[in-house]
N, C-alpha and C positions, 0 to 999 in steps of 0.2 A: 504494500500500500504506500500512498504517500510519506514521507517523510514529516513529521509534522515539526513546525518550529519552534526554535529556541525559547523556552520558558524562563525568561531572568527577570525576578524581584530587583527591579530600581533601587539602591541606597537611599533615595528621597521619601518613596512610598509610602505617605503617611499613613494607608489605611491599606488593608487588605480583606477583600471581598469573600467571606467564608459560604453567602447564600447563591440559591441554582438560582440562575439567570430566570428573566420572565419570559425573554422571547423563546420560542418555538424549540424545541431538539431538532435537530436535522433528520431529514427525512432518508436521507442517505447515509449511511455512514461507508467508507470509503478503507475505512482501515480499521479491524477488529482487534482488538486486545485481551489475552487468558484475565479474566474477568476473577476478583475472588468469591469463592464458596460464598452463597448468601442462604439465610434462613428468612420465613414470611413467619411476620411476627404481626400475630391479631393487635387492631383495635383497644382501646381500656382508659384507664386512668393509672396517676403514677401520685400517691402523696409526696411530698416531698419536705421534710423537716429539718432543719439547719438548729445547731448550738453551738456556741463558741467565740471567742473575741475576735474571732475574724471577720465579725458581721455588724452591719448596721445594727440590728437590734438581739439581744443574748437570743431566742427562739421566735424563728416564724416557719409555719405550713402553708404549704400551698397545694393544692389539688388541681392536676394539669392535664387536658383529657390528651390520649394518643391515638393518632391517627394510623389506621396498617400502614406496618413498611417492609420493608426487605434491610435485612442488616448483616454484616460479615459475620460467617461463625467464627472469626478468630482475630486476632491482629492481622494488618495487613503484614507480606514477609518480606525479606529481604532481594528474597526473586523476582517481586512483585514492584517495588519499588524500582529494583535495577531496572526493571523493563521500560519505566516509565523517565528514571533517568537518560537510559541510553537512547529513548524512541527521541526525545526532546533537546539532550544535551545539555540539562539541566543544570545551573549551578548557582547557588543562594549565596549574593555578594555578604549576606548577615551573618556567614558562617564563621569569617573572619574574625568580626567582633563578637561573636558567641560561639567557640569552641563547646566541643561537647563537653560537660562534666562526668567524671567517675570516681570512684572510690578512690582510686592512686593518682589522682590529679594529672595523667599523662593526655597530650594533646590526641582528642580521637575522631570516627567519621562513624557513618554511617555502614562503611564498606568494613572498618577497623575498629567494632565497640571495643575493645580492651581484653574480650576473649575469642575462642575458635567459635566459627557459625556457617551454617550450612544457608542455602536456599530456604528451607522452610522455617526459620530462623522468623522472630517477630523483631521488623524492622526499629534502628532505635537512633537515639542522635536524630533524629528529626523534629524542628520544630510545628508548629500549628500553622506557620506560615508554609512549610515544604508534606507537610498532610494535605492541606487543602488544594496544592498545587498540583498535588498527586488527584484527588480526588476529581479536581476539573477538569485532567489532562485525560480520566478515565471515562467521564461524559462525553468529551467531544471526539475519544474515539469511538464509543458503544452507542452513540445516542440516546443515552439510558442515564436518566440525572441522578447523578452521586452526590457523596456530602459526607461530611462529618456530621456525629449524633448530634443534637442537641442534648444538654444536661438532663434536660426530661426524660424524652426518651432513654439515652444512655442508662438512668438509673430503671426506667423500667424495665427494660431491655435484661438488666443484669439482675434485678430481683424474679422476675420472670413467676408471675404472680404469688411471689411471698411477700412476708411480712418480718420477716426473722432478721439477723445482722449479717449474715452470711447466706444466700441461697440455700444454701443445705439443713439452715438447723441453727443457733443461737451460740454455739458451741463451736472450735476451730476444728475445722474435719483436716489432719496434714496432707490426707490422698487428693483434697478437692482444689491443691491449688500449690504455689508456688510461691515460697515469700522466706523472709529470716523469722525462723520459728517455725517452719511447716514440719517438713519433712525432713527427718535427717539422713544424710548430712544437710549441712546450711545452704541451700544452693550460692553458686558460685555464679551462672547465668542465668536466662530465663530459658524454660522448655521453649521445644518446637513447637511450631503454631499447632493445633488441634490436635493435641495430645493428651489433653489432661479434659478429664470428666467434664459434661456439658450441662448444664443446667436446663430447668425443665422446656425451656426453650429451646433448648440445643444449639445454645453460645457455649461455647469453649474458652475458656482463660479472660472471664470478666474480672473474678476479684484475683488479682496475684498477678504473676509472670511479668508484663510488664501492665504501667501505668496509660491512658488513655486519654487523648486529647477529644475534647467535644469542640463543635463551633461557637458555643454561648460565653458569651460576657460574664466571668466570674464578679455575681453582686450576691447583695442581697434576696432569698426568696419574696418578699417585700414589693419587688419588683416582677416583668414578666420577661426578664436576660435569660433565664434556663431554659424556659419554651422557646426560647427561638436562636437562631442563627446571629452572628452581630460581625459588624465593621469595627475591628481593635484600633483604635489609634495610638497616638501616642500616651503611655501610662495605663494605657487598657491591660488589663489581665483574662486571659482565656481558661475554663475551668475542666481543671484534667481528674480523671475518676479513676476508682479500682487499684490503687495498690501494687506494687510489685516484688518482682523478687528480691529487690534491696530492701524493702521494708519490712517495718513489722507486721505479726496479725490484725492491729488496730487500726491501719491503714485497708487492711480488705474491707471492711465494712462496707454494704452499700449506700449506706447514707454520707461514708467519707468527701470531704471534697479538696482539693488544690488550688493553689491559683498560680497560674506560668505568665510570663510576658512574652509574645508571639513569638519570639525567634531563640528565645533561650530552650537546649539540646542537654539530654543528660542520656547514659547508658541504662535507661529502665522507663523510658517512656516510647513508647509507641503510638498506634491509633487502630480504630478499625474505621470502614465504612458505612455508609447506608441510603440503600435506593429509596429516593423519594419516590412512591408510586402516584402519588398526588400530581406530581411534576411532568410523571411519563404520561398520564391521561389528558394534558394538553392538547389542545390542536395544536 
């Protein structure tokens, strides 16, 4: 197929577009890409409760209805990524100024997290700006509108009609995931994508293995930043969920939340995707 071009994020770029475009999908698409593994996740509502000094007020709920969608069973991986680097020739001038971080402070990539990794490897050192870059460059060659979760969805996605701290159960299952404290030994990486047990959705490596970038404006629930998609500016924070294998148990929780500034990269965050089906029924 065509060669599609150069994807470079400008050093100026005050804002970067995390929402699907309004106009139309093309009716053609011209050059197909291995697409990842998606699961069709019903319909529902997702509560969502926040506490802590990291928020406008100590506790607020919010009840956010979800729309069907289609979502990755897993992080996206490192093969998946590469494809989308190589197809594009991609390279984020931000990486300069935000090297990836790791445990041993050594300068890393995305090709080079700090350990061995295979193809099915969940991609890391990526910021929320080079996820979403990825996830655009996956619409315009599928026709088929991608995106980052929104924090809503995300959390409903990963509780996957529970109510408990963990999918499983209240209590830290070590087989259900990946983290410091799971399983012994202490993991040293994160498993391969779709490895470890799926929850009743049949998502794979929600709480654990690595960390997860959503599109939404870490705020307050207070506000409606988690339901939706947002333009980061300058001093904006993006809110990344689920926990990883550098963390501890208390980070899997699904009510956990992060907050990243768009283009800061560490060895334990990743992303997955998610088909707006909303988007694809467009004329």
């Amino acid at each position: 197929g065509q060669r599609a071009a150069p994807v470079v994020i400008p050093p100026s770029a005050p804002a970067i577009s995390a929402t699907v475009p309004s106009a139309p999908l093309p009716a053609v698409v011209t050059n197909t890409v291995p697409r990842p593994a998606l699961v069709a996740l019903p319909g529902g509502v997702v509560q969502l409760t926040e506490a802590g000094a990291d928020v406008a007020t100590p506790t607020n709920t919010r009840v956010v209805p979800i729309a069907p969608l289609m979502m990755g069973r897993s992080e996206v991986t490192v093969g998946q990524f590469g494809d989308f680097v190589r197809g594009t020739g991609y390279d984020n001038p931000h990486w300069q100024n935000y090297p990836c971080e790791s445990v041993g402070g050594a300068p890393l990539s995305w090709q080079n997290p700090g350990y061995a990794q295979g193809a099915e490897s969940p991609v890391v050192c990526v910021s929320w700006a080079d996820a979403n870059a990825y996830a655009q460059w996956l619409m315009r060659e599928t026709g088929e509108a991608y995106r980052l979760p929104t924090e809503a969805e995300w959390e409903y996605a990963a509780r996957a009609g529970t109510s408990s701290r963990y999918w499983w159960g209240d209590e830290l299952n070590p087989a259900m995931a990946s983290c410091q404290g799971c399983p012994p030994p202490v993991p040293t990486q994160p498993a391969a994508a779709a490895t470890l047990p799926a929850n009743p959705f049949g998502l794979q490596e929600t709480l654990g293995n690595v960390r997860e970038w959503t599109c939404s404006k870490f705020e307050s629930y207070a506000s409606d930043a988690a339901a939706s998609c947002s333009l980061l500016g300058e001093g904006a924070r993006a809110a990344v969920r689920g926990g990883s294998w550098q963390q501890g148990a208390e980070a899997l929780a699904a009510t956990q939340r992060e907050a990243y500034e768009p283009y800061r990269r560490n060895a334990w965050t990743g992303f997955r995707v998610v088909q707006d089906l909303r988007a694809n029924a467009a004329p």
